[in-house]
C-alpha positions in Angstrom: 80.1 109.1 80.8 83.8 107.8 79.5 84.4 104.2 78.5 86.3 103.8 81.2 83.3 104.3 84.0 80.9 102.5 82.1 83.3 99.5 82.3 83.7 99.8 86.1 80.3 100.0 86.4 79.6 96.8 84.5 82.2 95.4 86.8 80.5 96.5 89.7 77.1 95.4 89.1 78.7 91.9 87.7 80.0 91.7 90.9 77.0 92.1 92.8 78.0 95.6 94.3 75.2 98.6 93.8 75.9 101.5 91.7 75.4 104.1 93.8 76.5 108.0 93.5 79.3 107.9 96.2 80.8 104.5 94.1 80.3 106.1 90.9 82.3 109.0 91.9 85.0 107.4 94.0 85.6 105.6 90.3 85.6 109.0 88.3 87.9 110.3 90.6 90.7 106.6 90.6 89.9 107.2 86.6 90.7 110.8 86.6 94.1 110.4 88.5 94.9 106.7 86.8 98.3 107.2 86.0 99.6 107.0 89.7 98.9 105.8 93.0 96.4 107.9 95.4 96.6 108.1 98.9 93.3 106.8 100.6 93.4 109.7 102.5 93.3 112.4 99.3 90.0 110.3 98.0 88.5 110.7 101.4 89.5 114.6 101.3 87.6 114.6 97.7 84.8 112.7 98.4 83.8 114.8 101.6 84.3 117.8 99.6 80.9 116.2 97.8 79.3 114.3 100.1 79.6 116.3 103.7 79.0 113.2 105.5 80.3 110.6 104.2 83.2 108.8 106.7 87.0 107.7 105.9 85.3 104.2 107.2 82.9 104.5 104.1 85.5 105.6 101.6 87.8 103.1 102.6 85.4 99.9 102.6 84.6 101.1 99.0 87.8 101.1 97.9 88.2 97.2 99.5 85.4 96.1 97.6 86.7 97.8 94.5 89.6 95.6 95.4 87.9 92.7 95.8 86.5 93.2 92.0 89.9 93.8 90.5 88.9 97.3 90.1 91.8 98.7 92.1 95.3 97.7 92.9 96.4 98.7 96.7 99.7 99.4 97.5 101.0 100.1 101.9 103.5 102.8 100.5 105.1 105.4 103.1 102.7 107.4 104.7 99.6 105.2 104.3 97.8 103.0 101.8 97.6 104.0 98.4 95.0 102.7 95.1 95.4 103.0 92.1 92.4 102.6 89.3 93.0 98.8 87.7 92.7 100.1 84.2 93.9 96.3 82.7 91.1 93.7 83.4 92.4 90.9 80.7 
């Protein structure tokens, strides 16, 4: 596991927010792709593609918690919402 992950994880639990697989992946994933913005749509494509039956709803109250922990940044760009992985916590 990258420094990066263990430090969104030690966010996460800080926060009071479980670590679960579907989280944990959903962060690899904003980590992976943490130079630019992602559509919320394209994690949702990527996260079914592991998880069969997990729902946009599920994906996308994640990624609003994540917000809430400073963990992402959201951005309404053209075409939808976008996040991006909050890489600088200072």
């Amino acid at each position: 596991m990258n420094e990066e992950l263990k430090k969104a994880l030690k966010i996460l639990k800080k926060t009071g927010l479980k670590v679960t697989n579907q989280r944990r992946d959903i962060l690899s994933y904003l980590i992976d792709h943490q130079d630019h913005y992602i559509s919320i749509t394209d994690i949702d494509k990527h996260m079914r593609g592991k998880y069969e039956h997990m729902s946009y709803q599920t994906v996308y109250r994640n990624l609003q918690e994540f917000e809430q922990a400073y963990l992402v940044e959201e951005r309404p760009l053209a075409g939808g919402k976008f996040v991006k992985y909050q890489c600088d916590f200072n």
